[in-house]
Structure formats: structure tokens, C-alpha cells
C-alpha positions as CSV (number, residue, x, y, z in Angstrom):
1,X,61.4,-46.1,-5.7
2,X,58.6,-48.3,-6.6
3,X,55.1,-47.9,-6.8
4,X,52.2,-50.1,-7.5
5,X,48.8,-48.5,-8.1
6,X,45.1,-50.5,-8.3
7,X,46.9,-53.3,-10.0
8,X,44.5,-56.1,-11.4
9,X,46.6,-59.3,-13.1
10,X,45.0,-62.1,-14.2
11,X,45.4,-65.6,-15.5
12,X,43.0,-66.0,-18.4
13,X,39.2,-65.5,-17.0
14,X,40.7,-65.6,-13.1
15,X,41.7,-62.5,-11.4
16,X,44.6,-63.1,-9.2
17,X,45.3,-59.4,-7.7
18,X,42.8,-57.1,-6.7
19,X,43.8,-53.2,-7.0
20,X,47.4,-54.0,-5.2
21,X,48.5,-50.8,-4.1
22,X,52.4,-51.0,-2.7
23,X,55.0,-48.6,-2.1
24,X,58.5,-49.0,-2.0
25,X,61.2,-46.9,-0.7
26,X,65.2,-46.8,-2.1
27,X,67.0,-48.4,0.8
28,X,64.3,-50.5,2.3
29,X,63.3,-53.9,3.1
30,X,59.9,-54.7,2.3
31,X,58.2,-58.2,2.5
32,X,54.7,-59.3,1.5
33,X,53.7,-62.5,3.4
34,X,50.3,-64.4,3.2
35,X,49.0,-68.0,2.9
36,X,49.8,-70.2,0.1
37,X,48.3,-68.9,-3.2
38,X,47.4,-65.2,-1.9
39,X,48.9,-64.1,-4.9
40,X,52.2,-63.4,-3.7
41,X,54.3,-64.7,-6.9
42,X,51.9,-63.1,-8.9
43,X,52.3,-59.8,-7.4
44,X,56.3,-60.5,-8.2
45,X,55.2,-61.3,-11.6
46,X,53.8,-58.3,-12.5
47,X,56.5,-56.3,-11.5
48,X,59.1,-58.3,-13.5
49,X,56.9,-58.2,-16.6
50,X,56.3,-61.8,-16.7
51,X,52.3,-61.7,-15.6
52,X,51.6,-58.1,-16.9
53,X,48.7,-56.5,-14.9
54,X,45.7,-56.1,-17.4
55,X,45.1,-52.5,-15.3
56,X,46.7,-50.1,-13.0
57,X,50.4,-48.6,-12.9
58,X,53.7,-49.7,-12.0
59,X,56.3,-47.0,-11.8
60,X,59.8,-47.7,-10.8
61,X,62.1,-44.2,-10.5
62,X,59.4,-42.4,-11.9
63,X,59.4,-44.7,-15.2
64,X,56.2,-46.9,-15.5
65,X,56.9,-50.3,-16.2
66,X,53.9,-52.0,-16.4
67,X,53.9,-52.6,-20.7
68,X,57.7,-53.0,-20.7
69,X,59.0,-56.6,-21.6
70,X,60.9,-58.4,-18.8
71,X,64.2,-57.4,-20.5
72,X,63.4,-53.9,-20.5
73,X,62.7,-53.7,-16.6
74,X,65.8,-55.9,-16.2
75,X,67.8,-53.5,-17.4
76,X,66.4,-50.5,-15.6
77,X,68.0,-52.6,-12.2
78,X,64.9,-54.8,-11.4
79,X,66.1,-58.3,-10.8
80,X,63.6,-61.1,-9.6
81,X,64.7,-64.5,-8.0
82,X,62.2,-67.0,-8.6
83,X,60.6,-69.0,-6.5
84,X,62.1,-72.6,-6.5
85,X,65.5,-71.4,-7.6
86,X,65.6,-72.2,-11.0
87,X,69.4,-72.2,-11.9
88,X,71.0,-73.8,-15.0
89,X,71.4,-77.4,-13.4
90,X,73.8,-78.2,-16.6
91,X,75.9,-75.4,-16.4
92,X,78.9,-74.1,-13.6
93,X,78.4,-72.1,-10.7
94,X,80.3,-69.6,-12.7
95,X,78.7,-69.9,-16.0
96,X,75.8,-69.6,-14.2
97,X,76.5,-66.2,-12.7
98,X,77.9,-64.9,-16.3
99,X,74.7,-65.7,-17.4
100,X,73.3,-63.4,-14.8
101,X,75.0,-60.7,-16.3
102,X,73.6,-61.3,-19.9
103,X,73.1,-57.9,-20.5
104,X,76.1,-56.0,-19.4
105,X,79.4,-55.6,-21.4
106,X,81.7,-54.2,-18.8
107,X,83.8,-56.9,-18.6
108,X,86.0,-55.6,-15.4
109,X,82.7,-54.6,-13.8
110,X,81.2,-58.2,-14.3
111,X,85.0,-60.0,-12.8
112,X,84.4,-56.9,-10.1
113,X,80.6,-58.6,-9.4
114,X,81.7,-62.0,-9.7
115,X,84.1,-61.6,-6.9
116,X,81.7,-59.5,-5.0
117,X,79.5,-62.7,-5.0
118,X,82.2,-64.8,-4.2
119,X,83.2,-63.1,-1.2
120,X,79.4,-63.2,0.2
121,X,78.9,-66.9,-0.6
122,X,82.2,-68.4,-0.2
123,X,81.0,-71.8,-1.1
124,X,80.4,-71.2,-4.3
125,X,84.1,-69.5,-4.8
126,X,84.9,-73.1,-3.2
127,X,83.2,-74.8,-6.2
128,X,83.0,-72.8,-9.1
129,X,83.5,-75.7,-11.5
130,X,80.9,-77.9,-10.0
131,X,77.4,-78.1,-12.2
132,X,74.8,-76.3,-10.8
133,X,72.0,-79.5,-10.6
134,X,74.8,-81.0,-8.3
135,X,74.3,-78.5,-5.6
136,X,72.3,-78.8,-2.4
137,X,69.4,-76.8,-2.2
138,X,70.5,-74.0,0.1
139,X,73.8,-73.8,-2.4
140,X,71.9,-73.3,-5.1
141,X,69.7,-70.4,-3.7
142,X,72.6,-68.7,-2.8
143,X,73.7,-69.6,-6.4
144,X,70.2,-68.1,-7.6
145,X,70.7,-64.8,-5.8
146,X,74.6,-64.5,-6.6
147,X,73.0,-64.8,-10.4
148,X,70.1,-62.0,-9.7
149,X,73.0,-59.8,-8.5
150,X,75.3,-60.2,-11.4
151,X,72.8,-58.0,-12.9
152,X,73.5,-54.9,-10.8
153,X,69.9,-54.6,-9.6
154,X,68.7,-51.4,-7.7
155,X,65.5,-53.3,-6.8
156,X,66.2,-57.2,-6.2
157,X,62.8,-59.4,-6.2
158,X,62.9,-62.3,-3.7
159,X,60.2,-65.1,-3.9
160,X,60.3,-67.4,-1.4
161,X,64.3,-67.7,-0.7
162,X,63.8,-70.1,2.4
163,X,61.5,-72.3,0.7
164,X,62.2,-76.4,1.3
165,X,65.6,-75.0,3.3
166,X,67.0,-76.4,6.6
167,X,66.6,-73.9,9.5
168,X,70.6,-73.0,9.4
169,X,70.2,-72.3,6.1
170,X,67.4,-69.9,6.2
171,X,69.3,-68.4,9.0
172,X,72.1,-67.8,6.7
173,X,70.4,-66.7,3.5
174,X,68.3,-64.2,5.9
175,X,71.6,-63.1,6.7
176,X,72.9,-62.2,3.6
177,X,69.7,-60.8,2.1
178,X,70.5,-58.2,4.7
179,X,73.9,-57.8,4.0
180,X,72.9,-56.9,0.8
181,X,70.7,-54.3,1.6
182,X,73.1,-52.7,3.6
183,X,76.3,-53.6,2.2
184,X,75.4,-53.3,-0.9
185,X,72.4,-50.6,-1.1
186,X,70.4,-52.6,-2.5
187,X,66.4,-52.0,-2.0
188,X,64.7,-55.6,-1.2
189,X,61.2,-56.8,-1.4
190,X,60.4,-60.2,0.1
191,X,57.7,-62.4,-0.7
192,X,57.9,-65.3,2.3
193,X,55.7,-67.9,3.8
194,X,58.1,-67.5,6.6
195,X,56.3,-64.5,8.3
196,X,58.3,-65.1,11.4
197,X,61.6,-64.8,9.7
198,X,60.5,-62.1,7.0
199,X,59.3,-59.6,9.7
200,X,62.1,-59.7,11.5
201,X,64.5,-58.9,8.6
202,X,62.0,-56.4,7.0
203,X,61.5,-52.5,7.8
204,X,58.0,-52.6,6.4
205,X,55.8,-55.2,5.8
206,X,52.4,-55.9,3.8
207,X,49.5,-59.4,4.3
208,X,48.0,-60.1,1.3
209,X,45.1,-62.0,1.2
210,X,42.9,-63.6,-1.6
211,X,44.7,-61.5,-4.1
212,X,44.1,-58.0,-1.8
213,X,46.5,-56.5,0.9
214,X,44.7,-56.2,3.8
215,X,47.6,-54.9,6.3
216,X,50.1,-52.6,5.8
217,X,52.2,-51.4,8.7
218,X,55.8,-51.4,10.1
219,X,57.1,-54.9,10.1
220,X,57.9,-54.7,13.9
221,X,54.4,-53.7,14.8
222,X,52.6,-56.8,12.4
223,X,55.0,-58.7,14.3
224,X,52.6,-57.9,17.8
225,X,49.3,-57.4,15.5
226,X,46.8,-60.2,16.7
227,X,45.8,-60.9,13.4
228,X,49.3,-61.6,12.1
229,X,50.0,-63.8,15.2
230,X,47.4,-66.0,14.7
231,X,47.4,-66.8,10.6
232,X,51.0,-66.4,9.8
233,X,53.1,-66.9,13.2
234,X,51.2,-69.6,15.2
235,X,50.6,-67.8,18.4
């Protein structure tokens, strides 16, 4: 569904990503996890159009992306939730969500989606009124995703979703990320600090490291790889 081939994205004079090469299958779960400024985001970024790579491909359904604005990949069904939420904090939960589906016109479609949302974060049906900066911070991830999905994405981009959470929240957003995928079809890849937590929600999974992947493998079998155990799970 999605390939990445020898990307190279920079900021300014620094290179960030070092010939990135990742595959992604329809269907899958695939997470990339590494330390703290790996180059995680960034890999995310390029994707979504918002760091363009200076080289390589990116080619989503057989369409390369790379040069497209992030509107144009948007609306071939790639959909990125950043990393620290980023909702409307002066808007509603459900002005939020409309915004989500800025670029669709089917309006029994979008009421379709909104209740779709709805019914896999009942919280928000609770308070769809309620300002979005009012929320907690576990609300408003699930408000950030709900958003990402009022887009219809075929690919959803996820950076960092458990990020400054309580551990019953993680355990509930983890949940629904796979929900999602299975429910709804929708192809994930993960970017998470949380190795523990991505790898056992993930089919696949890739380490990056100083802006290179250095593992690739089944996310099962990083779970038992050495390596992994000692940087990213603390065993």
C-alpha cells in the first residue's frame, strides 16, 4: 500500500532520515519505535507532505506522493494524527470533527462518520458541546483521532497517541487503534515511544535509529530480540 524508498528529509543543513526504506501492507499494523529524536515524526512528516524528503520515493497505491502538497495526499485517504494532539481547543467536540472532514461534501456520509466516531468514543457523544481545550488529555486524543477519521483515511498516521497518558488510557486508546484496523479496515502505522505497548498491537514492526532503520522484523519476534529488550523495553 505504501512504500518508502532511500528517503533523505532534512531540516535546513541537518539530515534527519537516512535512505528510510519502509513497506506497508493494506490491512496491516505497522509501528516504528526508537528513542527520542530518531526521526520518528519526521519519517511521519514526510509521508503527510509536511517535511518533504529532498530525495527518494514515496508511493502510496502505486501513486508517488513525495511532491504532492499535504492536501493532495489527504485526499488520496492518508490521514496523520500529530503528535501532541493538536485539536481546536476553541471549538466543540463536534465542530472539531466537521473540520476533520474539510474536504468531503457528502453530507449523509460525514452524519454516517460522525456517528461512527461516536459509537467508538462514547465520551465524546456524551459531550459534543463541550470546547475542545476543556478536555482531558486522553479525551482529546481520542478527539484527535475521531477528527483524522472523519477524513475517510485508507492509511491513518499515528504519532505518539499514548504520549503524557495515564496507563488506563493508553490501554484504551491501544484498544481502539485496533478496532479500527479491524473494524474498520483501516491500514495503521504507529510511531510510539511505547515499544512495549506498540509491539504488541502491531503485525510488523521497524527500530529506527539516528535517522536509519536498523531492524525490521515481525513485531512478535522484536518483542524477544535482545537488542530491542534492552533499549526500548527495559529488560
Amino acid at each position: 500500500m505504501l512504500r518508502l524508498q532511500n528517503i533523505q528529509t532534512y531540516y535546513g543543513n541537518i539530515q534527519a532520515l537516512k535512505d528510510v526504506t519502509i513497506d506497508i501492507a493494506e490491512g496491516e499494523i505497522v509501528t516504528l519505535i526508537g528513542a527520542n529524536g530518531a526521526g520518528k515524526s519526521t519519517t511521519l512528516m514526510s509521508i503527510s507532505g509536511i517535511t518533504p524528503p529532498r530525495k527518494g520515493e514515496i508511493v502510496f497505491k502505486g501513486s508517488h506522493i513525495h511532491q504532492l502538497k499535504p492536501e493532495a495526499i489527504v485526499r488520496l485517504g492518508i490521514c496523520q494524527v500529530p503528535e501532541g494532539r493538536r485539536i481546536f481547543p476553541g471549538m466543540t467536540i463536534v465542530e472539531n470533527l466537521e473540520l476533520g472532514a474539510f474536504l468531503r461534501n457528502d453530507k449523509a456520509g460525514i452524519k454516517s462518520d460522525l456517528d461512527m466516531v461516536f459509537d467508538l468514543f462514547p465520551i465524546l457523544a456524551q459531550r459534543r458541546s463541550q470546547l475542545g481545550g476543556t478536555l482531558s488529555g486522553g479525551e482529546q486524543q481520542m478527539l484527535a483521532i475521531s477528527r483524522a477519521l472523519m477524513s475517510r483515511p485508507r492509511l491513518l498516521l499515528l504519532d505518539e497517541p499514548s504520549l503524557g497518558l495515564a496507563p488506563l488510557i493508553i490501554k484504551q486508546i491501544f484498544e481502539i487503534i485496533k478496532k479500527i484496523n479491524k473494524v474498520n479496515g483501516t491500514t495503521i502505522f504507529l510511531v510510539e515511544q511505547n515499544a512495549n505497548q506498540a509491539l504488541k498491537l502491531a503485525d510488523r514492526g521497524y527500530v529506527m535509529e539516528n535517522g536509519r532503520i536498523t531492524l525490521v522484523d515481525q513485531a512478535a519476534a522484536l518483542l524477544e530480540n535482545d537488542e530491542v529488550k534492552k533499549a526500548y523495553l527495559g529488560l
